[in-house]
C-alpha positions in Angstrom: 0.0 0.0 0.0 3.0 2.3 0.8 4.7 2.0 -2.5 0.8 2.9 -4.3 0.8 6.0 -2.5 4.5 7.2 -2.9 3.8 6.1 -6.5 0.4 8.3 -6.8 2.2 11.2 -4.7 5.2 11.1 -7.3 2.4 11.0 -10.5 1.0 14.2 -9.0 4.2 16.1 -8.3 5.6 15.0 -12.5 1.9 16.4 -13.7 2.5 19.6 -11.3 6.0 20.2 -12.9 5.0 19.1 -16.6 1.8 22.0 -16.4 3.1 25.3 -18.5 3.8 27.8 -15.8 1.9 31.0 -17.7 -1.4 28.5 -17.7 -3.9 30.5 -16.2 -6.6 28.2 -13.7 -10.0 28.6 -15.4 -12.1 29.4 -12.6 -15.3 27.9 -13.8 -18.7 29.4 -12.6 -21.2 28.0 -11.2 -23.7 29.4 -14.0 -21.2 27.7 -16.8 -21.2 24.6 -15.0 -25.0 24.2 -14.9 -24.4 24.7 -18.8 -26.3 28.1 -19.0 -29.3 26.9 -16.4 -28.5 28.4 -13.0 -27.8 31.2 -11.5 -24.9 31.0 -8.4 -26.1 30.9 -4.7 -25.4 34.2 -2.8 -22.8 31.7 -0.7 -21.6 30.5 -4.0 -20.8 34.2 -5.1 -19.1 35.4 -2.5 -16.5 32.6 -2.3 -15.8 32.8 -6.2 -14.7 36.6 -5.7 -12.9 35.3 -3.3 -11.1 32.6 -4.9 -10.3 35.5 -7.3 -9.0 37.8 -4.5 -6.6 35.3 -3.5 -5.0 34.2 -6.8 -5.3 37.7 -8.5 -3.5 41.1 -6.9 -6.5 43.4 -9.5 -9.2 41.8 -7.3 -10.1 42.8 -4.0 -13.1 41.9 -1.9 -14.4 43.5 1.0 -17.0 43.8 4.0 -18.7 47.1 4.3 -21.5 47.5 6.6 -24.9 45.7 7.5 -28.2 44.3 5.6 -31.5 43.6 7.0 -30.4 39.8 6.6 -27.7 39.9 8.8 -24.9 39.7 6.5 -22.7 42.3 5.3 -22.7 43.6 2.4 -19.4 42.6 0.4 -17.4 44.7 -2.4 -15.3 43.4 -5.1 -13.4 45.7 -7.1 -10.9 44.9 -10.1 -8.1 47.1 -10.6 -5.8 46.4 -13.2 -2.9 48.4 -11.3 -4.0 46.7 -8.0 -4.4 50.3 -5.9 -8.1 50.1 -4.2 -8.0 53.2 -2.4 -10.9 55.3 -4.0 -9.9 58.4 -2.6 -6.8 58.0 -5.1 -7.7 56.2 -8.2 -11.0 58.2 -8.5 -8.7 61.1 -8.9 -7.2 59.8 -12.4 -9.4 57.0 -13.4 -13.0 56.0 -14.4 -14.9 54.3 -11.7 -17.9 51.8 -13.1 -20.1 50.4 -9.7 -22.1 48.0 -10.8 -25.1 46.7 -8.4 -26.2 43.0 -8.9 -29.3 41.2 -7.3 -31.1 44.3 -6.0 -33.8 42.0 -7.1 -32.4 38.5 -6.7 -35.0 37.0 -8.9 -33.4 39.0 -11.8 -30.1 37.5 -11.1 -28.5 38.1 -15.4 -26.3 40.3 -13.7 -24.9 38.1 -10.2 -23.4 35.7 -13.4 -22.8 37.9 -15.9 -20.2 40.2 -13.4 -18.8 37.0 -12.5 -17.7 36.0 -15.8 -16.7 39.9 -16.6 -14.0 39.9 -13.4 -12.7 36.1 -14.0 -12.3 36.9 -17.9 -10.2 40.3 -16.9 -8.3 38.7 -14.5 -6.9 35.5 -16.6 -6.3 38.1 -19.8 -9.5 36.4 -21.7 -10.9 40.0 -22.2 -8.4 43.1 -22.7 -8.0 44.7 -19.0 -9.1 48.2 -18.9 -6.3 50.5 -17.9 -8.8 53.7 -16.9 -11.4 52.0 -15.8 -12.1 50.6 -12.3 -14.9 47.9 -11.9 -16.7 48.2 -8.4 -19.6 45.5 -8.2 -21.5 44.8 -5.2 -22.2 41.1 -5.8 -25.1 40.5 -4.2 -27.5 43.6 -3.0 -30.7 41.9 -1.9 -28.9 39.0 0.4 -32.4 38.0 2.1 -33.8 37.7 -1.1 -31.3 36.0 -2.4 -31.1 33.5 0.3 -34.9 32.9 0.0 -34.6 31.1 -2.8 -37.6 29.2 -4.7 -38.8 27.7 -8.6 -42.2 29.6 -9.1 -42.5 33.4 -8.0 -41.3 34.8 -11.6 -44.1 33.5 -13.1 -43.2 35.3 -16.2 -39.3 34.1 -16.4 -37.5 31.8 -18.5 -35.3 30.4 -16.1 -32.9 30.2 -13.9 -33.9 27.0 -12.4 -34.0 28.2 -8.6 -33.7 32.2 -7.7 -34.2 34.6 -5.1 -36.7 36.8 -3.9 -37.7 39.8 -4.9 -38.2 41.3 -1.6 -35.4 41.5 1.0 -35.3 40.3 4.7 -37.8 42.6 5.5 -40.2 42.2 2.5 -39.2 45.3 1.3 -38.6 45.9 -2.4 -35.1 47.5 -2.2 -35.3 49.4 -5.6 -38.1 51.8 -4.0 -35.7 52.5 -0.9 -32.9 54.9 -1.5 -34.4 57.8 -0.6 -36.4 56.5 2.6 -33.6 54.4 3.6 -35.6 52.1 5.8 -33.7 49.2 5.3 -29.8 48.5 6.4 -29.5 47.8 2.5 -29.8 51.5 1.9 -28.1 52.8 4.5 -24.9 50.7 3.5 -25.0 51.5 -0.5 -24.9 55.4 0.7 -21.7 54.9 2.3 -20.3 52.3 0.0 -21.7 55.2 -2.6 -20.7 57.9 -1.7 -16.9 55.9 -1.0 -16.9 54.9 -3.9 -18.4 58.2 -6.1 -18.5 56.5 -9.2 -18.6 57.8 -12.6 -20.8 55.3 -14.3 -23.5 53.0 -12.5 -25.6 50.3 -13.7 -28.1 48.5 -11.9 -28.4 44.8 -13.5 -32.5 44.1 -13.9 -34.9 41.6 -15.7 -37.6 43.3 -17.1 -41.9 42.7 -17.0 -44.0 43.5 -19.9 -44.8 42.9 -23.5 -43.4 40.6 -26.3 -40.7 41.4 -28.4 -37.2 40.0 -30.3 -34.7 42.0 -28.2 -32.9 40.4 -25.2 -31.1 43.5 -23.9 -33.2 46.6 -23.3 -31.5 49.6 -21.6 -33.1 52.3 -19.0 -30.5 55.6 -18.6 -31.5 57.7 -16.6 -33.8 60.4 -18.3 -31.6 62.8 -20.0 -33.2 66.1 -19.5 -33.4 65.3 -15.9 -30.0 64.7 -15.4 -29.6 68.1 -17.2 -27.0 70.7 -19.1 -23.8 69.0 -20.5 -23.6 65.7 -18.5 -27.1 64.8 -19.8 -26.4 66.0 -23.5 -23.4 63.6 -23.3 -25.7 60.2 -21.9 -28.5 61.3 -24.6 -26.5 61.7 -27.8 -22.9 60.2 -27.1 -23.1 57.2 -24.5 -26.1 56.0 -25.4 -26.1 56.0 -29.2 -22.0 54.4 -28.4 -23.6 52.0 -26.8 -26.5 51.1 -29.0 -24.3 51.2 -32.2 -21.0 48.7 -30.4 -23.7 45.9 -29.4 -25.3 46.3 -32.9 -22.1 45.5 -34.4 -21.5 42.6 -32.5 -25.1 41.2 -33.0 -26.9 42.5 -30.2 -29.7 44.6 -30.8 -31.1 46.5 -28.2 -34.1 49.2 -27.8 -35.2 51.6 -24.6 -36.8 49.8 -21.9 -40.8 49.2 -23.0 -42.5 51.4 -21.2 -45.6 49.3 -21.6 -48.3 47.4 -19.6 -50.7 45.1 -21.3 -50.4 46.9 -24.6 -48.5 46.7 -27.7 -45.6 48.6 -28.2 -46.4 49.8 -31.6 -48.7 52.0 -30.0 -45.5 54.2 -28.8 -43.9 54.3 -25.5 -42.7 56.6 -23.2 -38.9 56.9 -21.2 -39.7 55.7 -17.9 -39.1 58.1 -15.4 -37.0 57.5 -12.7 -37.3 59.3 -9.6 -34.8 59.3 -6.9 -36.5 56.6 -4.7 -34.8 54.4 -7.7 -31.1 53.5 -7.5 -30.1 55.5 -10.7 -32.8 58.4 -10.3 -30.6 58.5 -6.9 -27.2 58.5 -8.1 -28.2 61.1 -10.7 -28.6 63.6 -8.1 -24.4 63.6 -7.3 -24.2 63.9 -11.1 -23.3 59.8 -11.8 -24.2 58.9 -15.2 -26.7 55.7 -14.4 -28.4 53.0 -16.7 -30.7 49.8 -15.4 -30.0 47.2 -17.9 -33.7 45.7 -18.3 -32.7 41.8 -19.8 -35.8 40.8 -21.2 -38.0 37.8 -19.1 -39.2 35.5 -22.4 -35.2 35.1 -23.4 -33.6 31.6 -22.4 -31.7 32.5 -19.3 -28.1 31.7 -20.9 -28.4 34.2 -23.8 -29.8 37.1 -21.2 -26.7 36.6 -19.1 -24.5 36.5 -22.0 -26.0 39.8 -23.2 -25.6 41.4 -19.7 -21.9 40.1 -20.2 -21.4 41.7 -23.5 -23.1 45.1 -22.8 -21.4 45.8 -19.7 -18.1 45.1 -21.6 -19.1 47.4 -24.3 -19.7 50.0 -21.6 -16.0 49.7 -20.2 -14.7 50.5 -23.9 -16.9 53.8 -24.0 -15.7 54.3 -20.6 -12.0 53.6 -21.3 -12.6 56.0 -24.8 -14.5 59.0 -23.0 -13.4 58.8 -19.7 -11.5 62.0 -19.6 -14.4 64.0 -21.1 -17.0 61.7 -18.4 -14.5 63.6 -15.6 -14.4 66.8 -17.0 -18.1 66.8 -17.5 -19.0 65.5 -13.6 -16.2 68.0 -12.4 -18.1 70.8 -14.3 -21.4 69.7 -13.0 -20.3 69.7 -9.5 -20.5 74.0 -9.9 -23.6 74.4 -12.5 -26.1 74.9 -10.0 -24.2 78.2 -8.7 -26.2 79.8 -12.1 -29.3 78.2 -11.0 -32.3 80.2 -9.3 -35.0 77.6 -10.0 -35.0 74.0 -9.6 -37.5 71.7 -11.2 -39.6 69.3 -8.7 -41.9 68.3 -11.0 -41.6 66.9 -14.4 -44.1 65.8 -17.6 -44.2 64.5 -21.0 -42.5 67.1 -23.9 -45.2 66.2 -26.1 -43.8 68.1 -29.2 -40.6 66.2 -29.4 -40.4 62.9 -29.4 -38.0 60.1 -31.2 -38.3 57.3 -33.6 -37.4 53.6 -32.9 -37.3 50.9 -35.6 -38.4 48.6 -33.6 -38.5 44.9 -33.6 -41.6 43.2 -32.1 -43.7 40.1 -32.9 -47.5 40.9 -34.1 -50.3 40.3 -31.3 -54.3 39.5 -31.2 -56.6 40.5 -29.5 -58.7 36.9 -28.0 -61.2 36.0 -26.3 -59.7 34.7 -22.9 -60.6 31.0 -22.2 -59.9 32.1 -18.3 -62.4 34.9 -18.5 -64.0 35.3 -21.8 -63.2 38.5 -21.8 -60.7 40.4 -24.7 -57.0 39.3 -23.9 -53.5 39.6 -25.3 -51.4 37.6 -27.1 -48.1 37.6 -28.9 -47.3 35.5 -32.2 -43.5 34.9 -32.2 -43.9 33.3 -35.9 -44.9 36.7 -37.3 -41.9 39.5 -36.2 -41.7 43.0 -37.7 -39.4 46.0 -37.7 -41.9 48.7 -37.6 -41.3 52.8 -36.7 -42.4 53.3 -33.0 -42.8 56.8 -31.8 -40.7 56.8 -28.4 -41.3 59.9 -26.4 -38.0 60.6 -24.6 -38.2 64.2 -23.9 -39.2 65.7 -20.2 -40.1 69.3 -19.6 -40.3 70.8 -15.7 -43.8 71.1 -14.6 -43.6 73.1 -11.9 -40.5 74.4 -9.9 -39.3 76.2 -6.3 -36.8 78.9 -5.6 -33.5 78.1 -4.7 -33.1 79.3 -0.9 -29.5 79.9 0.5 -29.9 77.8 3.4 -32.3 75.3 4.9 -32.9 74.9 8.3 -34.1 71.8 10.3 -35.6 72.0 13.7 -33.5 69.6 15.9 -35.9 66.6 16.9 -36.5 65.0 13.4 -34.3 62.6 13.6 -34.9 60.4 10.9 -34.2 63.3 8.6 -31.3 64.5 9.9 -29.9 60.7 10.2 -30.7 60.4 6.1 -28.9 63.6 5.8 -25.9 62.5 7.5 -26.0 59.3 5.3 -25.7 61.5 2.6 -22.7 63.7 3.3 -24.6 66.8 3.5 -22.9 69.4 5.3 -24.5 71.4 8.0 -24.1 73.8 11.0 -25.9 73.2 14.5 -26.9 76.8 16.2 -24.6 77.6 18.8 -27.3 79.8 20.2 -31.2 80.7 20.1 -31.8 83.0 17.7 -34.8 85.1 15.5 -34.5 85.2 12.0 -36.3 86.2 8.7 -37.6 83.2 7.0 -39.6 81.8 4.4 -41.9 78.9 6.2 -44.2 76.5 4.4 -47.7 74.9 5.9 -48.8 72.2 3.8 -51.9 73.5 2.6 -53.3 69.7 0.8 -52.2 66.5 -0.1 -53.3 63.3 -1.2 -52.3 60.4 0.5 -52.3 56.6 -0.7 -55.0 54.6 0.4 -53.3 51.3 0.2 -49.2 50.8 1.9 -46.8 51.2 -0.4 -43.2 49.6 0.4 -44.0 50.5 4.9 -45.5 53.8 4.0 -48.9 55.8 3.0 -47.0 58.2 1.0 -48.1 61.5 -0.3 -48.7 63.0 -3.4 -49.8 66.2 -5.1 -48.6 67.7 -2.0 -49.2 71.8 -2.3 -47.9 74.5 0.2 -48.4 78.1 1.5 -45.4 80.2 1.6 -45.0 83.1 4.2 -41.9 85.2 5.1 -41.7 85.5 9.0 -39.4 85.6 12.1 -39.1 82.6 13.5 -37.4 82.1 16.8 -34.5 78.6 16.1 -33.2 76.8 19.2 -29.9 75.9 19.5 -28.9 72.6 18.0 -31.0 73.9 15.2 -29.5 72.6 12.0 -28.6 75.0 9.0 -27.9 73.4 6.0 -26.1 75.0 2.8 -27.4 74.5 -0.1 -24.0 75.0 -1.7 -22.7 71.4 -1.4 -22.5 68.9 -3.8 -25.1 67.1 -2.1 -27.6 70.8 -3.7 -30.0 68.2 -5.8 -30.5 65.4 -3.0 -30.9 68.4 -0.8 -33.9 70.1 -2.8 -35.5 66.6 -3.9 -35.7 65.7 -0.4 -36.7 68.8 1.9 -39.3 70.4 -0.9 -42.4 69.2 0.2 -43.9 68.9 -3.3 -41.0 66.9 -4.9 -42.4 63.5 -5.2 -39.9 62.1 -3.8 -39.8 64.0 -0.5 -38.8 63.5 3.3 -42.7 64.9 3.9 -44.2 62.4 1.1 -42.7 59.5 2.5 -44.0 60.2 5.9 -41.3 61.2 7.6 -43.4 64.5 9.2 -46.8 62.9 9.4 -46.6 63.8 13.1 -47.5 67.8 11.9 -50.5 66.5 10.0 -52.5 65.7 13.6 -54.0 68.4 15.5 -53.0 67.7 19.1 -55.3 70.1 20.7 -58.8 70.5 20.2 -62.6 72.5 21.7 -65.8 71.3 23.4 -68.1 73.0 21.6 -70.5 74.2 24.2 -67.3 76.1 25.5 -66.2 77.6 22.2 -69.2 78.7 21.3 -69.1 81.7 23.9 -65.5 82.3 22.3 -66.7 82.1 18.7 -69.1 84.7 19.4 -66.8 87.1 20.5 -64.6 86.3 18.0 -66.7 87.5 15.3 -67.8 90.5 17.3 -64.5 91.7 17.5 -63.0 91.3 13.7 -66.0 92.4 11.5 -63.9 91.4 8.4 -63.8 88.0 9.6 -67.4 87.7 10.2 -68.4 88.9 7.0 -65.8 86.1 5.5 -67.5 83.8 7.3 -71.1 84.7 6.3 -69.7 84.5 2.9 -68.3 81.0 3.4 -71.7 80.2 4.6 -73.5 81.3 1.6 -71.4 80.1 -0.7 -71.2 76.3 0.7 -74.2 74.9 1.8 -72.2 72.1 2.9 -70.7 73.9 4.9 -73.8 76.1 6.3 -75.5 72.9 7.4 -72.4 71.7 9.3 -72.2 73.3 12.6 -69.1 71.4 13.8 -67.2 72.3 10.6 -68.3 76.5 11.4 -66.9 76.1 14.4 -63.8 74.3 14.1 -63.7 77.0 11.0 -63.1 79.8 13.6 -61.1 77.6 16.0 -58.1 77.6 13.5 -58.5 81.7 12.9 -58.5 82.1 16.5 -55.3 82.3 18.9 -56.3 79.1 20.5 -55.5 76.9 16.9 -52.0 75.4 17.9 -49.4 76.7 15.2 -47.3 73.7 15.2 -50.5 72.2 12.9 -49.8 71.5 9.6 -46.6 73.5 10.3 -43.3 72.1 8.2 -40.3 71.9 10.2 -38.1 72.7 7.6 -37.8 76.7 7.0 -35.8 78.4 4.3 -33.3 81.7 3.6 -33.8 82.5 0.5 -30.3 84.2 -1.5 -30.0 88.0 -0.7 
């Protein structure tokens, strides 16, 4: 037995010596090894990039903070120069963050980064030399650990997946701005350590038939705004379009469609900041979803992910000077600004053309409900001209004030602000000043939760300049900081994607104290006895709303709020502004 084993050991060391010494080890994912028909486990990811770390000095892997799961969130950056301090390379070079499994259900991306760093690494694909690749493997780690067959009922493959929402149940690509998960709170700091040039979010889309695999969502253009968004819209885009052309990969705009065809024309889909590239817009980061699409055999969507994202480095490593000067000048635009848009629409006299390739569809009778239904006939394709409107004008906008200021107390707010590297000055002292204040004057609220809120919408205010008295502690907030767009998206009330529409003031909306009528009455009298104006606004109201007239709760509680008694912290937002001298 001995001499079999020293004879085995010897047959192992000859094959060790005999291999070529430049033969690079193959690394072999778990996505290839399934032949194209599953998608790694989040376990399975994490020790690949760092089998990588280990054998290759441009790979580095690290923990940065928490999830809602438990698990930290890991970082795996390849640098062909192996330097991985941001603080330095982001000085000189491009820096691509791309975010995998934010929906782990749409898992294209978890593979198709996989493949990306192993084929950089062994020399299979050309490494970029002013580009640095920062990927968070795996966002949504409780999703991706509850793994099943059956909840993308639309999706070819993979076999098993994740979940779309995260430990929590939350759906992490609605989060960014109300940061209620540890998720959130963690991509800010890996974020805003990171500040990178280019992001893209890896996605699977929903919706209607058509041949593409790849779609693409960039961030909408005009929104974006001024030089850095003329460069997405008619540089970086049509780059990218026109590279994966060439190499046989078609792709269109994200369909924009529910239930309809998409010959009918589309729109951009707009994405607000509570989405991760609507959020990385606002610190001026050119951002794209890649949207593979759901109907597509699972190997060929994760080979186009592969193939577009590599297209993306070579525009990066082509433009990457002009991508820096353009962010650098975009950090000082809004010194020219007055007005910042909060609200956006539809330009509906401009609007672009898309040859479009989509399969003809019926309308049937539905053997479920006998009613009309859809359905797509993949044996009868077209290219047809689809009308693609792509072009957003402000709807309404605010005035940009000099400073903000925060009463201390709202601590959710401030916390999101500190996330967020916004500067700020606590009061060293109580003080009066002349200020613009807002009351919310209406809103509309959801009627059904949305993602651990009833937000707001349509939410309108009242503006007043006043003295206020602030309290030490108070917090004044700059509004020139990089951090000007997050700042105004945020702390407008109207902006949809507001501190105040995701609740985080709701406590200003209740009136804490109240009036027994048979008391008030007395006072009501006098009331009106003593401001003649205000009774002969009141007789009008009467006349003029019979509702009203017949109501004699609602008269009274009417002149409770224009009395001295109607508290003033009601319906009173706790965020005032200076407006520029």
């Amino acid at each position: 037995m001995k001499s079999i084993v020293a004879f085995l050991l010897l047959f192992v060391i000859v094959a060790c010596e005999s291999t070529p010494a430049d033969e690079t080890v193959s690394f072999p994912t778990h996505f290839e090894l399934s032949e194209g028909m599953e998608t790694a486990t989040y376990l399975q990811v994490i020790d690949f990039y760092i089998q990588l770390a280990k054998e290759f000095p441009e790979i580095n892997i690290q923990t940065i903070g928490n999830t809602d799961s438990g698990y930290p969130l890991h970082v795996v950056t390849f640098n062909s120069e192996g330097d991985f301090n941001f603080q330095k390379i982001g000085k000189d070079k491009i820096i691509m963050l791309i975010n995998n499994g934010i929906h782990p259900g749409e898992s294209d991306g978890i593979d198709a980064t996989m493949l990306i760093y192993r084929d950089l690494a062994t020399g299979k694909l050309n490494a970029p030399k002013n580009t640095v690749l920062v990927t968070i493997p795996v966002y949504n780690i409780g999703g991706a650990l509850n793994r099943n067959r059956t909840t993308r009922a639309n999706q070819n493959g993979p076999k098993s997946y994740g979940f779309r929402g995260n430990a929590q149940n939350y759906d992490l690509n609605r989060d960014f701005i109300k940061a209620d998960t540890e998720n959130a709170k963690t991509f800010a700091e890996i974020f805003h350590l990171v500040n990178p040039d280019i992001f893209i979010d890896n996605h699977v889309s929903n919706g209607a038939d058509y041949q593409y695999t790849l779609t693409h969502l960039f961030t909408q253009h005009d929104k974006l705004g001024g030089e850095l968004g003329q460069y997405l819209h008619t540089e970086m885009m049509p780059a990218l379009e026109n590279t994966l052309e060439k190499d046989s990969w078609d792709i269109t705009p994200y369909v924009n469609v529910f239930n309809q065809v998409p010959e009918q024309g589309f729109s951009q889909f707009f994405d607000h900041p509570r989405y991760s590239t609507g959020y990385t817009t606002l610190w001026n980061t050119l951002g794209m979803m890649v949207e593979t699409h759901m109907l597509k055999p699972y190997k060929q969507r994760v080979e186009g992910t592969y193939q577009l994202m590599n297209s993306l480095i070579a525009i990066s490593e082509a433009d990457g000077t002009k991508i820096k000067e353009l962010r650098q000048t975009a950090l000082t635009r809004h010194k020219t600004w007055d007005h910042y848009p909060i609200k956006w629409k539809v330009d509906t006299t401009r609007s672009s053309i898309l040859n479009f390739k989509g399969f003809e569809a019926d309308t049937l009778t539905s053997k479920v409900t006998g009613l009309p239904r859809l359905k797509y006939d993949r044996s009868r394709p077209f290219t047809k001209e689809v009308m693609y409107q792509n072009y957003y004008v402000p709807s309404d906008s605010v005035l940009i004030p000099e400073f903000y200021i925060l009463k201390k107390g709202w601590a959710k707010a401030l916390q999101a602000l500190e996330m967020n590297k916004v500067a700020y000055i606590p009061l060293e002292s109580d003080t009066v000043l002349n200020v613009e204040s807002y009351r919310i004057q209406d809103f509309q609220t959801r009627t059904h939760p949305y993602e651990g809120h009833y937000p707001h919408y349509d939410t309108t205010v009242k503006a007043t300049q006043k003295s206020v008295r602030f309290m030490e502690g108070d917090i004044v907030i700059p509004t020139n900081q990089d951090a000007i767009r997050y700042l105004l998206e945020t702390l407008e009330p109207s902006a949809a994607d507001s501190f105040f529409n995701w609740n985080f003031f709701d406590t200003i909306l209740q009136q804490k104290e109240g009036f027994s009528p048979y008391v008030f009455e007395d006072n009501a009298v006098a009331l009106l006895e003593q401001d003649p104006e205000l009774k002969e606004y009141f007789e009008l109201k009467k006349a003029s709303d019979p509702e009203f007239a017949t109501n004699w709760y609602a008269q009274l509680n009417w002149l409770f709020k224009k009395s001295e008694n109607y508290e003033p912290a009601h319906m009173q937002y706790p965020v005032y502004r200076v407006l520029k001298k």
